[in-house]
C-alpha positions in Angstrom: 8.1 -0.4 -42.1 5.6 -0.7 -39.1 7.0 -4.5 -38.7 10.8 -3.8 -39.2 10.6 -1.2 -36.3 8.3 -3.5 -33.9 10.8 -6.4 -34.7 13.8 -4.0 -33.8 12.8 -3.0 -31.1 11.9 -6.4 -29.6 15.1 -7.4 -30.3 16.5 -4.4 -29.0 14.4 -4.9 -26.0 15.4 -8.8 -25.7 19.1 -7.3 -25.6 18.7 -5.0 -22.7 16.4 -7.4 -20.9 19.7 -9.9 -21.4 22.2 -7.4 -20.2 20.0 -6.4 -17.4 19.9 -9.9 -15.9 
């Protein structure tokens, strides 16, 4: 479960990074 939410949360991270810029 620990994996799922770290790779959510990268990708969610990746998405706002992306929008940001």
């Amino acid at each position: 479960m620990t994996h799922k939410f770290k790779f959510l949360n990268q990708v969610v991270f990746l998405g706002f990074f992306s929008n940001l810029s």
